[in-house]
N, C-alpha and C positions, 0 to 999 in steps of 0.2 A: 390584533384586538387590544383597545386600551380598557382596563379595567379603572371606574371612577368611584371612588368613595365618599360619600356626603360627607362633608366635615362634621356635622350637626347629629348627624346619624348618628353617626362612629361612638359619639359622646353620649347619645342619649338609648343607648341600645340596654336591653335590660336582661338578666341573668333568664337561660330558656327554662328553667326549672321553676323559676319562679312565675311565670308568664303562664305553665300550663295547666294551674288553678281557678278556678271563675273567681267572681268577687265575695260568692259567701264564703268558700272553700276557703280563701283568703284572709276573711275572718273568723275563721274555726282554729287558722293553725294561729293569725295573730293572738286567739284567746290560752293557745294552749302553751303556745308560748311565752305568753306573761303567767300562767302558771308554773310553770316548769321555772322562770328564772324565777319569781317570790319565793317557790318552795328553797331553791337554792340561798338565794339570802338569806332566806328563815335560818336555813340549816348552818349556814358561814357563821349567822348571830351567835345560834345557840352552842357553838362551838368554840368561838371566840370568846365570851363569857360562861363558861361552864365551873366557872370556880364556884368553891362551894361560898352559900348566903349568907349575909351576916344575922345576928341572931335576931328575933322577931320579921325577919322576912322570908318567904316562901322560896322551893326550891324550887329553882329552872327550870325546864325541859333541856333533855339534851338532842333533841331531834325533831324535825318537822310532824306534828302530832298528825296532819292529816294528810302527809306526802301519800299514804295510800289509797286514798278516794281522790287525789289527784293524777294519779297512776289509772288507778279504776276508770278515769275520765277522758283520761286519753287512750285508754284500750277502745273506748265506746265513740270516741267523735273520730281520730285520725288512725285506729285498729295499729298503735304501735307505743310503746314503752321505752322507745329507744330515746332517750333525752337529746343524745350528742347530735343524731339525725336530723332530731326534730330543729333543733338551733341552729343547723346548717342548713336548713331546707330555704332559708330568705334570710341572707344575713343583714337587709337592710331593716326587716322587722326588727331582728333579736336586739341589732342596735341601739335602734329607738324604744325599744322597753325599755330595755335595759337603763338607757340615761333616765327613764323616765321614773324607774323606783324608786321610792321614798324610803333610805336608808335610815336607821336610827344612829345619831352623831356618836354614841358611845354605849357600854355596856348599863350605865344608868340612864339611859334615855327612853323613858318608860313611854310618855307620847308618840316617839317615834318608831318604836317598837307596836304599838296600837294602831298606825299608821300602817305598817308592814303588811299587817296580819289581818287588816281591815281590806287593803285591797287588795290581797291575798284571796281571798275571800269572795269580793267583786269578781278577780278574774275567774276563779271556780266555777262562779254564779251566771256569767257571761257564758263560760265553757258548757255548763250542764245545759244552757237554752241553744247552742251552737246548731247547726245540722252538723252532721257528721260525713267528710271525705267520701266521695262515692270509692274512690280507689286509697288502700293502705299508702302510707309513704313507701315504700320499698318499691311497689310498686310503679308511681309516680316517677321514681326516681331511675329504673333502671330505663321506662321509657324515655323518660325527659335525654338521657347520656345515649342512648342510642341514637335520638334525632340528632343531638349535638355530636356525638361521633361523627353522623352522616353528611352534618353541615359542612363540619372542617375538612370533612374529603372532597364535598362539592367544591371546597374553596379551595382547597389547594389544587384539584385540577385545573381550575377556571386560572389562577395563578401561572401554571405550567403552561395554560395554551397563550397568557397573553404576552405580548411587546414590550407594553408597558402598562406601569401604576402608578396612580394619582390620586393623592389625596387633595380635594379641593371643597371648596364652598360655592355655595350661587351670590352673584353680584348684580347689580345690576347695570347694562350696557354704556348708560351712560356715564359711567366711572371712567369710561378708557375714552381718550383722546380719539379725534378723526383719524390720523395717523396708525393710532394702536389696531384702532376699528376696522381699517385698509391691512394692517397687516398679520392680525390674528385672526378676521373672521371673514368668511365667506364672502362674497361680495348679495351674494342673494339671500345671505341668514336675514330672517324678519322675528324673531322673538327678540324680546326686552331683557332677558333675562341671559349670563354666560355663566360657567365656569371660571374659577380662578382657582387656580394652581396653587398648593400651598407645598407639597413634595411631592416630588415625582421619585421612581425606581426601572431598576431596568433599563431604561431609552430615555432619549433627551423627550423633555414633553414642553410645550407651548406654553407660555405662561395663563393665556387666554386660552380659552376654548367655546367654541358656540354648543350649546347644549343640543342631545340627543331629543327631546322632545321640545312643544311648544307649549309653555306654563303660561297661562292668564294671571293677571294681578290679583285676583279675587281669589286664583287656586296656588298662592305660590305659598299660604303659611299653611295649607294643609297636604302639599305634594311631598312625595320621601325626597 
């Protein structure tokens, strides 16, 4: 048995924990998660400038005033407080918040600081209209590792039974010379479309290969 790997696949495959949320679920955790990192920035701020004010100016806060109606909020949409969880639960979400906050450039950066707190505030506002997770994270989460435990078993036996492995892409037939065509393919293969080998493992593997199914032009940018 040769095992083939879509080159395209390989690359564009997506974290299973993340995949096993619908699309609002999705934007319940995106909302809680730009909660959870503002309240963190809030709190870096007010910690970073906590010297005391100069006179005729007002004193600081020294902590995020509403981190616990943000807390409250994520007990009520995703039934969990765990911040560290929640930030790993998509770390391509928490990414992209994250570049996305509008930091204040320094501890007198009163605009920017208004900016913080402002869409601080938004994501709350976002969060409080959310639906809420049908399932806790923990829960999500021990399912999500259990299926992915069960993959990597499937995988490594499907591994264990084959000859060889191949990492390849689809090409199309007429890349390869008459010659190649005589000598990598079948004389009776009738699809358009082959495998090309990009590594092979295990056994010497063909540079060419005629594909296991037969893909139509119309069906080849939506076939795995």
């Amino acid at each position: 048995m040769l095992i083939l790997l879509p080159f395209i696949s390989m690359l564009s495959t997506t974290p299973a924990l993340a995949n096993s949320y619908s699309g609002s679920e999705r934007r319940t955790l995106q909302s809680a998660i730009s909660s959870a990192l503002h309240s963190a920035e809030l709190n870096r701020y007010y910690q970073l400038c906590k010297e005391q004010p100069v006179e005729g100016e007002q004193q600081r806060p020294t902590a995020d005033k509403d981190q616990a109606r943000m807390l409250t909020l994520l007990q009520q949409k995703i039934h969990s407080q765990n911040i560290e969880q929640l930030l790993a639960i998509d770390s391509r979400i928490t990414k992209t918040v994250s570049a996305s906050i509008t930091k204040p450039a320094g501890c007198d950066d009163s605009k920017g600081l208004q900016a913080l707190v402002d869409n601080y505030e938004m994501a709350m506002f976002t969060l409080d209209l959310a639906m809420p997770l049908e399932k806790p994270l923990g829960a999500k989460s021990a399912a999500s590792k259990s299926r992915s435990n069960a993959e990597q078993q499937d995988i490594q036996q499907l591994i264990a039974r084959s000859h060889a492995i191949a990492l390849v892409n689809v090409v199309d037939k007429q890349q390869l010379s008459a010659v190649q065509q005589a000598n990598y393919l079948h004389p009776d293969y009738q699809g358009r479309y082959v495998f090309k080998v990009q590594h092979g493992w295990r056994s010497t593997v063909s540079q060419y290969l005629g594909m296991h199914i037969f893909v139509a032009d119309g069906d080849i940018d939506k076939t795995a």
